[in-house]
PyMOL Python script that loads the backbone (N, CA, C, O; Angstrom):
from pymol import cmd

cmd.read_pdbstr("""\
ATOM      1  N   UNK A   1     119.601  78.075  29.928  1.00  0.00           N
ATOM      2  CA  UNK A   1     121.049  78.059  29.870  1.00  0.00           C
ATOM      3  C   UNK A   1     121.516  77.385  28.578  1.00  0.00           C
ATOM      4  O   UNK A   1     122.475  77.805  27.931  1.00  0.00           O
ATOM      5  N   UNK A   2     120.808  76.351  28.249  1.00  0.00           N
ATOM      6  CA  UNK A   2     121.587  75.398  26.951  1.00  0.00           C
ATOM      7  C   UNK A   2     121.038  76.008  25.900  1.00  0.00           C
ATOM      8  O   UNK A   2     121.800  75.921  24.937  1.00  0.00           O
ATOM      9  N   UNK A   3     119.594  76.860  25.537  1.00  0.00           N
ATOM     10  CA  UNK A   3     119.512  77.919  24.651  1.00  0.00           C
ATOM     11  C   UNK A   3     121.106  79.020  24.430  1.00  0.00           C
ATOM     12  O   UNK A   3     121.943  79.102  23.532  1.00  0.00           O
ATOM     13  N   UNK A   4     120.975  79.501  25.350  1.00  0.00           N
ATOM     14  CA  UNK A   4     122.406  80.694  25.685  1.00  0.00           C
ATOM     15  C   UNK A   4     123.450  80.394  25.147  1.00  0.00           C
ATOM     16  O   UNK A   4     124.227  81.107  24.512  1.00  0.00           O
ATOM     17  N   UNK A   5     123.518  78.712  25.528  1.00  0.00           N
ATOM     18  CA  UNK A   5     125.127  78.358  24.945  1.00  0.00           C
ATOM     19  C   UNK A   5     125.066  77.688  23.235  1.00  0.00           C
ATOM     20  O   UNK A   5     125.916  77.812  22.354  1.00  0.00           O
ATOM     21  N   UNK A   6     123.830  77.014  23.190  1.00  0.00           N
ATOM     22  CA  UNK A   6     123.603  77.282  21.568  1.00  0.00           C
ATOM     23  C   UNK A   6     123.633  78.498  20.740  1.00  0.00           C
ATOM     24  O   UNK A   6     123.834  78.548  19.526  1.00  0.00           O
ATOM     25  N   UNK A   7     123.431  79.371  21.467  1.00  0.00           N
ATOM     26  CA  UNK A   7     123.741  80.836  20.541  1.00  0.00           C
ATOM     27  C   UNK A   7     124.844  81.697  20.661  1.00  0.00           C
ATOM     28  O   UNK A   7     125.193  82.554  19.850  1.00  0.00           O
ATOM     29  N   UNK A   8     125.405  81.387  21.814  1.00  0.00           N
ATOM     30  CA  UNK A   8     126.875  81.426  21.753  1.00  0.00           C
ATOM     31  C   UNK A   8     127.919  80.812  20.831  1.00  0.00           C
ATOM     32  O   UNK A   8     128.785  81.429  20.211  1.00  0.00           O
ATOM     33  N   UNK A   9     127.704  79.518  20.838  1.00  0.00           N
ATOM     34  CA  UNK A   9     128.015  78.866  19.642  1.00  0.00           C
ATOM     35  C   UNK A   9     127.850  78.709  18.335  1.00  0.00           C
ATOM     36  O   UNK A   9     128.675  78.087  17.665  1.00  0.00           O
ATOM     37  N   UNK A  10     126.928  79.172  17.897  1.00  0.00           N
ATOM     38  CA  UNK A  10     126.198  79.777  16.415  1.00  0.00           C
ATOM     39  C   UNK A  10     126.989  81.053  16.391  1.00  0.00           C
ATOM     40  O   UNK A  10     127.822  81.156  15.490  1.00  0.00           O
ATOM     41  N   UNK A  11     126.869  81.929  17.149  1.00  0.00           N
ATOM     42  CA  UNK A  11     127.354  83.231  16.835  1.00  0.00           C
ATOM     43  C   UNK A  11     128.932  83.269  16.739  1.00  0.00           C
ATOM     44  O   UNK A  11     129.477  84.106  16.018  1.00  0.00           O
ATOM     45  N   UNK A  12     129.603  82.420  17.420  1.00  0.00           N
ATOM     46  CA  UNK A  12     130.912  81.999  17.332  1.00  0.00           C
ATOM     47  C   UNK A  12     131.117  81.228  16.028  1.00  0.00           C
ATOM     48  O   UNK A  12     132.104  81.492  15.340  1.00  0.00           O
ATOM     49  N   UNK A  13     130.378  80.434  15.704  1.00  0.00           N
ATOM     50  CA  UNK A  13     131.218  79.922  14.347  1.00  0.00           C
ATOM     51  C   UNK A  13     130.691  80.809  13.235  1.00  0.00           C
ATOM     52  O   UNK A  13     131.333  80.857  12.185  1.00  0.00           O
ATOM     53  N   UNK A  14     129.643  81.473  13.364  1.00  0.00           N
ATOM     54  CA  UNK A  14     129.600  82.615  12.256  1.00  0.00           C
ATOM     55  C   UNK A  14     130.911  83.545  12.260  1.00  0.00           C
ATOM     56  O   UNK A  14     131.625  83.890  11.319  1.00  0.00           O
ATOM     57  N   UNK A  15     130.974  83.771  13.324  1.00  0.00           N
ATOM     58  CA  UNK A  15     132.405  84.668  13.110  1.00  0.00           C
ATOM     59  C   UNK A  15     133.448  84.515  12.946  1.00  0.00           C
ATOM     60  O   UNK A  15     134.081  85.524  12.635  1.00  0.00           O
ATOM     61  N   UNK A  16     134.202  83.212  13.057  1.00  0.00           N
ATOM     62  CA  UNK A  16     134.929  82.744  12.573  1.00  0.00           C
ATOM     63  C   UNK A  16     134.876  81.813  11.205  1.00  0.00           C
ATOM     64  O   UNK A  16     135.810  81.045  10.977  1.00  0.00           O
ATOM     65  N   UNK A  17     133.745  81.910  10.300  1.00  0.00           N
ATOM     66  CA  UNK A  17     133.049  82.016   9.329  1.00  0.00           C
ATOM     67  C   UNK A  17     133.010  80.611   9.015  1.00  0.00           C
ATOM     68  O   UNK A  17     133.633  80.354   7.985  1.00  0.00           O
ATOM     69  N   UNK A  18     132.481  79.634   9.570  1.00  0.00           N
ATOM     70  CA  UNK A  18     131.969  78.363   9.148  1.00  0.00           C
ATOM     71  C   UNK A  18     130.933  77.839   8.247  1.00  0.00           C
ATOM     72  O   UNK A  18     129.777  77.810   8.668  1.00  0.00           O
ATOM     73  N   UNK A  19     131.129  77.528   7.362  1.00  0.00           N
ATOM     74  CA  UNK A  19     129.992  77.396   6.841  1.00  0.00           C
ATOM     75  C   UNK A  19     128.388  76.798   7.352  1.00  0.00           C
ATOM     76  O   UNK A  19     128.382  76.007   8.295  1.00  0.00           O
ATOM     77  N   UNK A  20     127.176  77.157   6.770  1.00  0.00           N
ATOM     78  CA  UNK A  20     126.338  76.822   7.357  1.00  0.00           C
ATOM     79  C   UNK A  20     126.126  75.640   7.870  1.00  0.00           C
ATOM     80  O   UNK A  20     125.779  75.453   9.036  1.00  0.00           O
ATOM     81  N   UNK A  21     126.419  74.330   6.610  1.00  0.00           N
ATOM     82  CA  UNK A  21     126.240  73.419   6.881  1.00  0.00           C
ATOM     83  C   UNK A  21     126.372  72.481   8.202  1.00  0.00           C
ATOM     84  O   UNK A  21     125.720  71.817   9.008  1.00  0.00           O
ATOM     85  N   UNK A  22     128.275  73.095   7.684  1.00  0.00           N
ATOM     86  CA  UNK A  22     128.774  72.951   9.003  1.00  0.00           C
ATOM     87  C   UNK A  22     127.879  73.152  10.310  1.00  0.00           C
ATOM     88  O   UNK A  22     127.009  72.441  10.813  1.00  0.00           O
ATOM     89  N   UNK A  23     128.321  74.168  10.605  1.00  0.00           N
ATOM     90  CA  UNK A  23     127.350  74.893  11.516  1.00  0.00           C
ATOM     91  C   UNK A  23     126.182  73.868  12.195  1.00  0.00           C
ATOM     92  O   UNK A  23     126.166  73.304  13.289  1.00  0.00           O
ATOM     93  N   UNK A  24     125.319  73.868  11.200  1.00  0.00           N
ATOM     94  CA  UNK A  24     123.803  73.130  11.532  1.00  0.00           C
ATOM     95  C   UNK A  24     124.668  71.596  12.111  1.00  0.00           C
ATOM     96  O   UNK A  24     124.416  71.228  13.258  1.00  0.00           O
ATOM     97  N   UNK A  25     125.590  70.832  11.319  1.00  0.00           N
ATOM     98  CA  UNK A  25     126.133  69.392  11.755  1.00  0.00           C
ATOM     99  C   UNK A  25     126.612  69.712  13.303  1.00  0.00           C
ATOM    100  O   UNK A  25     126.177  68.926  14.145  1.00  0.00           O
ATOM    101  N   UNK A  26     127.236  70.498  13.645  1.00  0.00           N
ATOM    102  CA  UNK A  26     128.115  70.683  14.826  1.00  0.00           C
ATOM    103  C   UNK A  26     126.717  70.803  15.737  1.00  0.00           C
ATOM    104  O   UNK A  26     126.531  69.838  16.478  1.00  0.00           O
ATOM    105  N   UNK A  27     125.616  71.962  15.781  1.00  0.00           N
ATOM    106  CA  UNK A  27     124.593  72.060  16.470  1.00  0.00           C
ATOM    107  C   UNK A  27     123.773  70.953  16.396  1.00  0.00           C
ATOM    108  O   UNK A  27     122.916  70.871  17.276  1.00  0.00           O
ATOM    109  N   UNK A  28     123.839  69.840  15.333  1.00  0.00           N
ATOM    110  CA  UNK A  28     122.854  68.975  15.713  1.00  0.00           C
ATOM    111  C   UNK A  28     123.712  67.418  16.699  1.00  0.00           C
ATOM    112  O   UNK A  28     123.196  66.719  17.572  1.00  0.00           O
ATOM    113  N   UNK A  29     124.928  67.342  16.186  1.00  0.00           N
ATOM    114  CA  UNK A  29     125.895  66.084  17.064  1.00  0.00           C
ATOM    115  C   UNK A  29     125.825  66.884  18.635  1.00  0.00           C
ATOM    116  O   UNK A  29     125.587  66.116  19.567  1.00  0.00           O
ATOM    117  N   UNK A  30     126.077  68.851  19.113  1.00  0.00           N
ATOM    118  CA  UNK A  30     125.983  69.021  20.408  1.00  0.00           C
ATOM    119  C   UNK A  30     124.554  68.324  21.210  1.00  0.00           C
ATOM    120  O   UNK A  30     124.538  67.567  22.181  1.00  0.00           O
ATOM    121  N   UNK A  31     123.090  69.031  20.206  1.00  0.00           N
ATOM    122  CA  UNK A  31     122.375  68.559  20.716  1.00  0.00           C
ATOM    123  C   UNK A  31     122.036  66.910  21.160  1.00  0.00           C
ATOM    124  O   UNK A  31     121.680  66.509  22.267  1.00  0.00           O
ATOM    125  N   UNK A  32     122.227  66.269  20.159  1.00  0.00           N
ATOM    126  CA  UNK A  32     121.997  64.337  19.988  1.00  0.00           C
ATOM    127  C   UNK A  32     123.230  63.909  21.316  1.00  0.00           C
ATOM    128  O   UNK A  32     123.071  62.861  21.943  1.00  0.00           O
ATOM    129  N   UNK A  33     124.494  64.900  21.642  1.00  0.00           N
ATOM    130  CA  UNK A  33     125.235  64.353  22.319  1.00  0.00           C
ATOM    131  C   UNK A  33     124.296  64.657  23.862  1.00  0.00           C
ATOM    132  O   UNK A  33     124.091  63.786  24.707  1.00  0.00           O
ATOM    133  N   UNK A  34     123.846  66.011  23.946  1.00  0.00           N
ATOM    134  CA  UNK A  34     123.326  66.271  25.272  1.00  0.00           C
ATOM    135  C   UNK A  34     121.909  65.564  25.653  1.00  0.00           C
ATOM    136  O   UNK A  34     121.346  65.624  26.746  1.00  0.00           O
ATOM    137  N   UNK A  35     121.499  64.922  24.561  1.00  0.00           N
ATOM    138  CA  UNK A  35     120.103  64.165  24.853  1.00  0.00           C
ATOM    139  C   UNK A  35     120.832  62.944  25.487  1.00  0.00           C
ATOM    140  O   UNK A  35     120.779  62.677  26.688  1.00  0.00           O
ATOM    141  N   UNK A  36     121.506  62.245  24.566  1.00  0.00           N
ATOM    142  CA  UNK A  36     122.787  60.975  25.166  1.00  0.00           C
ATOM    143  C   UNK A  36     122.737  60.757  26.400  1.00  0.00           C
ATOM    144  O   UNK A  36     122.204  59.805  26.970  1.00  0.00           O
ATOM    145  N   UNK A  37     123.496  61.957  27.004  1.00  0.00           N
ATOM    146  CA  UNK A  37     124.420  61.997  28.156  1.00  0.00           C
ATOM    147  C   UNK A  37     123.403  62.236  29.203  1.00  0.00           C
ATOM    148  O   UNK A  37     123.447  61.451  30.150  1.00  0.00           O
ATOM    149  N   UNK A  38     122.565  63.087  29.228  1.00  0.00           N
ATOM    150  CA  UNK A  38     121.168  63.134  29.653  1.00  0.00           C
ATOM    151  C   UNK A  38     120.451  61.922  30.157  1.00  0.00           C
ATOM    152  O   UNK A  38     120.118  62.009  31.339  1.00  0.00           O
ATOM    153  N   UNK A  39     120.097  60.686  29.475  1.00  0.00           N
ATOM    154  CA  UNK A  39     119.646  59.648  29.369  1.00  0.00           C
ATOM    155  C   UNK A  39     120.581  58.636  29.892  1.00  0.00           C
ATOM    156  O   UNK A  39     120.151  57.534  30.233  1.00  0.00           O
ATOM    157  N   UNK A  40     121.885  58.950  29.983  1.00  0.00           N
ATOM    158  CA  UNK A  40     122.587  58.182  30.894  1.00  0.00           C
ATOM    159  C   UNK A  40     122.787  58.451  32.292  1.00  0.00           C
ATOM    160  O   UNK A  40     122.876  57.550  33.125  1.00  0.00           O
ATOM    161  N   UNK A  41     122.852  59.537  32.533  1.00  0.00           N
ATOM    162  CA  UNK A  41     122.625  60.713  33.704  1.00  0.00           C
ATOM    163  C   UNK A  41     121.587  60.514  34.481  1.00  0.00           C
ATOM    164  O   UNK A  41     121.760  60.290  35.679  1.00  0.00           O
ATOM    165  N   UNK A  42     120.678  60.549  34.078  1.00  0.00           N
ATOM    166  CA  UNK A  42     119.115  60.224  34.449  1.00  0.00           C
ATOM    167  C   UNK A  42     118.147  59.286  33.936  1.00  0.00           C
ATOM    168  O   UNK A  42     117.072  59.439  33.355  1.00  0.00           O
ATOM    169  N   UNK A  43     118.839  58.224  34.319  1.00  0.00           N
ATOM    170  CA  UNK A  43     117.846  56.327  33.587  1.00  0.00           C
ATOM    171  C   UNK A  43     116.353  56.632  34.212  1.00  0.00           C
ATOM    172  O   UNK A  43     116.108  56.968  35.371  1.00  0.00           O
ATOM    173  N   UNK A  44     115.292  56.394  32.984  1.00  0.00           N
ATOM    174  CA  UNK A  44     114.040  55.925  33.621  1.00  0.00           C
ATOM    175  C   UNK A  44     113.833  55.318  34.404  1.00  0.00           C
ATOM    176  O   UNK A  44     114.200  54.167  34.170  1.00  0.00           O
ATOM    177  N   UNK A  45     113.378  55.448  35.364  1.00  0.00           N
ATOM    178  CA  UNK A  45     112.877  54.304  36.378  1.00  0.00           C
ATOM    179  C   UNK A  45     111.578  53.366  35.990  1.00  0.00           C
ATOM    180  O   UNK A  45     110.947  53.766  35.012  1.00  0.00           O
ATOM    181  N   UNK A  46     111.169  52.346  36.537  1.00  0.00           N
ATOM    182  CA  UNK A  46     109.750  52.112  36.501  1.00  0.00           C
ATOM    183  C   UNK A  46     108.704  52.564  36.497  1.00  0.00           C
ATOM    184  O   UNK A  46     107.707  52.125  35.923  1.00  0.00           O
ATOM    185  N   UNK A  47     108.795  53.398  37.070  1.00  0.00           N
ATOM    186  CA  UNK A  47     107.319  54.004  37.149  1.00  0.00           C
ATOM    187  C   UNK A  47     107.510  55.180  35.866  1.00  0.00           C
ATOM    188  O   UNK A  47     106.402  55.418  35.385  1.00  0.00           O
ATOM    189  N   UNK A  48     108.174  55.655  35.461  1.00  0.00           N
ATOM    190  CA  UNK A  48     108.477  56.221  34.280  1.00  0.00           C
ATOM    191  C   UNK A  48     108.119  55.560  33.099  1.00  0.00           C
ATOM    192  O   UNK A  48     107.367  55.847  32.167  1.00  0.00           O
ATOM    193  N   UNK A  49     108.958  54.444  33.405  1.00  0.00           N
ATOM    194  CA  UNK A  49     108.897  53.845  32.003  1.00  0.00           C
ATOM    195  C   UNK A  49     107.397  53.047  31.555  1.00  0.00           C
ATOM    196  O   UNK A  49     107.224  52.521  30.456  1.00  0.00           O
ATOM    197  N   UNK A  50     106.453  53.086  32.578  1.00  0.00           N
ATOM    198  CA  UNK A  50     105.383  52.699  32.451  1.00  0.00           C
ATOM    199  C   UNK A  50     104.794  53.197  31.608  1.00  0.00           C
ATOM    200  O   UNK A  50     105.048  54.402  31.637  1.00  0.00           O
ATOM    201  N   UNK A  51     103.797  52.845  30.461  1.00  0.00           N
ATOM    202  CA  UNK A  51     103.090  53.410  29.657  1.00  0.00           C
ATOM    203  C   UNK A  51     101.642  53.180  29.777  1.00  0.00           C
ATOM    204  O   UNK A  51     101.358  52.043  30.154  1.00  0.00           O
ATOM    205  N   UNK A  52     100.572  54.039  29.533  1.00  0.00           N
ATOM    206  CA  UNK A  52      98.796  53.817  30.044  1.00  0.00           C
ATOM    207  C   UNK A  52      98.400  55.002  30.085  1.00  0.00           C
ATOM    208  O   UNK A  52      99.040  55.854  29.468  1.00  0.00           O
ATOM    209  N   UNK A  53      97.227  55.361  30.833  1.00  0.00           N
ATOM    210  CA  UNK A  53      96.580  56.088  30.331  1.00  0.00           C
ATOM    211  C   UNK A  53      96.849  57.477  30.984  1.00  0.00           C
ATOM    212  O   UNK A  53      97.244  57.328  32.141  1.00  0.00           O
ATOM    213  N   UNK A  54      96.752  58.852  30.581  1.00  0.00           N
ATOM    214  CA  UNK A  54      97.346  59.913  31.331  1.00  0.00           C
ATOM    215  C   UNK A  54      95.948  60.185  31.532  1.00  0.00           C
ATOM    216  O   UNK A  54      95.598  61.146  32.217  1.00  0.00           O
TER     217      UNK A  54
END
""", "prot")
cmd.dss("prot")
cmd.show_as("cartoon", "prot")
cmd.util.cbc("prot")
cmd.orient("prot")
């Protein structure tokens, strides 16, 4: 789904003709925002946050 709407959004500011740069800044603050919100959404727990041997 968040593929889909990244290319929805690429294909939308191409057409309304944004520059690339642009472009790439806007797709990289959506992504860094949805990792964010993600990580607040869903806190590690302990046993997560544990680190050793897999």
């Amino acid at each position: 789904v968040g593929a889909a709407l990244i290319g929805i959004l690429l294909n939308a500011m191409t057409i309304i003709d944004i520059p690339l740069l642009y472009q790439n800044l806007i797709k990289a603050a959506i992504l860094l925002g949805a990792i964010i919100v993600d990580g607040i959404i869903n806190p590690r727990d302990e046993q997560t946050a544990q680190q050793g041997d897999i």
